[in-house]
N, C-alpha and C positions, 0 to 999 in steps of 0.2 A: 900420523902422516896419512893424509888421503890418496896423493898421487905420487907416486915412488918416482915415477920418471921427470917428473919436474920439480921436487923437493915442494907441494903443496899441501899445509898442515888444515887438518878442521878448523883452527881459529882463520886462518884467510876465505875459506868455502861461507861460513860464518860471517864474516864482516862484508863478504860478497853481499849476502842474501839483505843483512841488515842495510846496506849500502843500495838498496834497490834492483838486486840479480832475480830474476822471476821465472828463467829458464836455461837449462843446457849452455846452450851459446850465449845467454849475457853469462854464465860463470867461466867458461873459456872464453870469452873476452876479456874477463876483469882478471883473471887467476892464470890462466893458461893448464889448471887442470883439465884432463881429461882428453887433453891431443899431446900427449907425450909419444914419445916413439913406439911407444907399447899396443897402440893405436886405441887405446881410450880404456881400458881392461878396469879403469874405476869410474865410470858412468853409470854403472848401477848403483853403490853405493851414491857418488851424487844427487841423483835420482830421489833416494831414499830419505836422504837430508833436504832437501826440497820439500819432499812431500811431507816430512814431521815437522819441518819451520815455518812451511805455509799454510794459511786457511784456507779452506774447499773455495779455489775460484780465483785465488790469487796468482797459481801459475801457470805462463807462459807457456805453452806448445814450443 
């Protein structure tokens, strides 16, 4: 479980990024991790799977 406050697992963060998610905001668009009430407390971890799934250049600001 990646984000406790919205019930989001690594496999949906994952299908995100494979689905074409390339930053922050397209994974809270697609997922709704990372804006749970908690106010985002797993954005670093997101961050972190981002940057090991993607090639130097492929992600989004």
């Amino acid at each position: 479980m990646i984000c406790l406050c919205n019930g989001v697992r690594l496999e949906t963060i994952l299908k995100a990024i494979e689905g074409g998610a390339r930053s922050l905001d397209e994974i809270f668009d697609q997922t709704t991790a990372g804006v749970g009430p908690c106010g985002g407390s797993c954005r670093d971890k997101l961050r972190q799977i981002l940057a090991e799934k993607l090639k130097p250049g492929e992600q989004n600001e």
